[in-house]
C-alpha positions in Angstrom: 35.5 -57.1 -222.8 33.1 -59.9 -222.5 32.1 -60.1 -225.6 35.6 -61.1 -226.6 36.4 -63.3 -223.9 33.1 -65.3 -225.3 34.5 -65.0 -228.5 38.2 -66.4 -227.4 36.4 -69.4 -225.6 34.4 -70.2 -228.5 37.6 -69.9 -231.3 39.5 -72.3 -228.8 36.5 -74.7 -228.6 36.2 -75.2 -232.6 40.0 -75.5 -233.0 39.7 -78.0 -230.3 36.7 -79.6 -231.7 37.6 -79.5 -235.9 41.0 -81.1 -234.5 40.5 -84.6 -235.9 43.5 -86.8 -235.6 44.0 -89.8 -233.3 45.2 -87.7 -230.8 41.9 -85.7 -230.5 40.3 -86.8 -226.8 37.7 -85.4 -224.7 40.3 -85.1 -222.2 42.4 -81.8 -224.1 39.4 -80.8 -225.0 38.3 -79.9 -221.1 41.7 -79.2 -220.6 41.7 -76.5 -223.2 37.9 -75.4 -222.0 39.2 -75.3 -218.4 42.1 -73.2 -219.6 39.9 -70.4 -221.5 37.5 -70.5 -218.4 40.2 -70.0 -216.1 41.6 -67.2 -218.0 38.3 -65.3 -218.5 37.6 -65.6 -214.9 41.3 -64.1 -214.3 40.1 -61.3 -216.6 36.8 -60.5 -215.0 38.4 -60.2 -211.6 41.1 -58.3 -213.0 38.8 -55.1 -214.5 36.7 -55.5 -211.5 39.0 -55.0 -209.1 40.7 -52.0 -211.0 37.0 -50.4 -211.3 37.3 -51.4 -207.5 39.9 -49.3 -207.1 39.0 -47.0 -209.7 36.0 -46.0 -207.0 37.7 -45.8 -204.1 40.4 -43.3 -205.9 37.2 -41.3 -206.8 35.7 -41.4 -203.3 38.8 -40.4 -201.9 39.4 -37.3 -203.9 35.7 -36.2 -203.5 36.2 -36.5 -199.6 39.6 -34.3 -199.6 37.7 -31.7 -202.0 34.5 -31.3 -199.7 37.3 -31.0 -196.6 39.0 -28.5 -198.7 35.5 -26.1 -199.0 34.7 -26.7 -195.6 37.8 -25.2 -194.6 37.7 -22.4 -197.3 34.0 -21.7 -196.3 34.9 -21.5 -192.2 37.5 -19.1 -193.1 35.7 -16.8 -194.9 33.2 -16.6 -192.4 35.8 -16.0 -189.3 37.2 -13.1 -192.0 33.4 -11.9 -192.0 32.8 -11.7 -188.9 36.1 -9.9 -188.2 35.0 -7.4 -190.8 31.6 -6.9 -188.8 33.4 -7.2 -185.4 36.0 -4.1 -186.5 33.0 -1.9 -188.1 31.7 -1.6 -184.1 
């Protein structure tokens, strides 16, 4: 993803820079820079929030899984002890 954000930024500063006319300024050409900057930063936040949330999905089904054993695990060892109570 990087990688072709660099390589965006890079196409947009040589059509910006092999533009030569007499409308060609320095100005457009931080404009345009600016604008690939802008929009790569847009995309970076973007894919790192969603691995953001990609985490927190994760961590949340881990949590209700381990709450799910613990349960399983408690009531197989009340049903145990019932078995060992009733043998007496």
């Amino acid at each position: 993803m990087k990688k072709s954000l660099f390589v965006a930024a890079i196409a947009a500063i040589s059509l910006v820079a092999c533009k030569k006319g007499e409308t060609t300024s320095t100005e457009a050409s931080k404009d345009s820079v600016a604008a690939v900057s802008d929009s790569a930063t847009t995309a970076i936040d973007s894919t790192a929030d969603a691995a953001k949330d990609s985490i927190n999905t994760t961590t949340e089904i881990a949590k209700d899984s381990v709450k799910a054993e613990g349960k399983v695990a408690k009531e197989e060892i009340k049903a145990e002890e019932k078995k060992e109570e009733a043998k007496k």
